[in-house]
C-alpha positions as CSV (number, residue, x, y, z in Angstrom):
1,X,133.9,84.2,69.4
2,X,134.5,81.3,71.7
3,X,138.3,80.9,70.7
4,X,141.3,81.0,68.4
5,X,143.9,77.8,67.9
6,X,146.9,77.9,66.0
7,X,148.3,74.3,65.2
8,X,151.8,73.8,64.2
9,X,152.6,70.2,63.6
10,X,155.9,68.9,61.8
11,X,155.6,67.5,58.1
12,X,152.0,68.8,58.3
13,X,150.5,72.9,57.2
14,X,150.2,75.5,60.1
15,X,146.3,75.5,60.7
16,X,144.4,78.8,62.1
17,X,141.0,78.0,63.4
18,X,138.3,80.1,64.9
19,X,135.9,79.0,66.8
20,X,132.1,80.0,67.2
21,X,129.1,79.5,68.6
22,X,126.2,80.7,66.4
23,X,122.3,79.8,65.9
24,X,121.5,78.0,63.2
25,X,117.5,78.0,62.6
26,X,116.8,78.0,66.5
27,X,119.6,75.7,67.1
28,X,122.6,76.5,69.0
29,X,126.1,75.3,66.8
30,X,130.0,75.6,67.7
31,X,131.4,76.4,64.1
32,X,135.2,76.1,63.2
33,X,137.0,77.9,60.3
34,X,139.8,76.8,59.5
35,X,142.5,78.9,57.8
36,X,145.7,77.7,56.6
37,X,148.8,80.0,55.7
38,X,149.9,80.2,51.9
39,X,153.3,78.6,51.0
40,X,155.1,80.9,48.7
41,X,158.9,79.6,47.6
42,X,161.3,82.0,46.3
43,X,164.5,80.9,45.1
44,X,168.0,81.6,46.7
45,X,171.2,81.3,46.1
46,X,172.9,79.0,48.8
47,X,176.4,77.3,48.9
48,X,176.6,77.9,45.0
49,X,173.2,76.6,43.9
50,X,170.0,77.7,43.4
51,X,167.1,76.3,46.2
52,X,164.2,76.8,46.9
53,X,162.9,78.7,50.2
54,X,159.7,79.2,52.1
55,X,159.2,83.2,52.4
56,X,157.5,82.6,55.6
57,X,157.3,86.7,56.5
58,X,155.5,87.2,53.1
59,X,153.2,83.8,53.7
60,X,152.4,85.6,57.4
61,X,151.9,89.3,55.7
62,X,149.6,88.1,53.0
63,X,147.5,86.1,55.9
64,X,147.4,88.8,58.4
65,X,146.0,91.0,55.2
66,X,143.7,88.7,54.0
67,X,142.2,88.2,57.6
68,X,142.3,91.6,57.9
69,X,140.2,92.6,54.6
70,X,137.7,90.1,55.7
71,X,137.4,91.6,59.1
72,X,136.8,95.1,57.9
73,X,134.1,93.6,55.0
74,X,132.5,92.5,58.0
75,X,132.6,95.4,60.4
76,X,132.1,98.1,57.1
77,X,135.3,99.8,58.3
């Protein structure tokens, strides 16, 4: 693995990429993947009326699960 970049940009989805270098029929590539974070709203109760929220633990939990799963599928853990 050559790297890991979290992006974080205003008005725009969080974006988790890792980078790679891997060969590809002889030929040395740099691969990204590219991961983004679900949104999951719940509704609260605030000031009196009903709003939707992001639950941005439970967005965080079900990535680092989900990464997770995949790394063990790999490894055969």
């Amino acid at each position: 693995m050559k790297g890991i970049r979290w992006t974080s940009m205003e008005g725009q989805d969080d974006v988790l990429e890792f980078l790679i270098e891997a060969e590809v029929q002889g030929v040395k590539k740099r691969l990204s993947i590219a991961v983004r974070p679900p949104h999951i709203f719940v509704k609260k109760r605030l000031r009196g009326k009903l709003v939707n929220t992001e639950n941005i633990n439970q967005e965080y939990r079900l990535l680092f699960h989900w990464i997770k799963s995949k790394i063990e599928a790999v490894v055969g853990v």
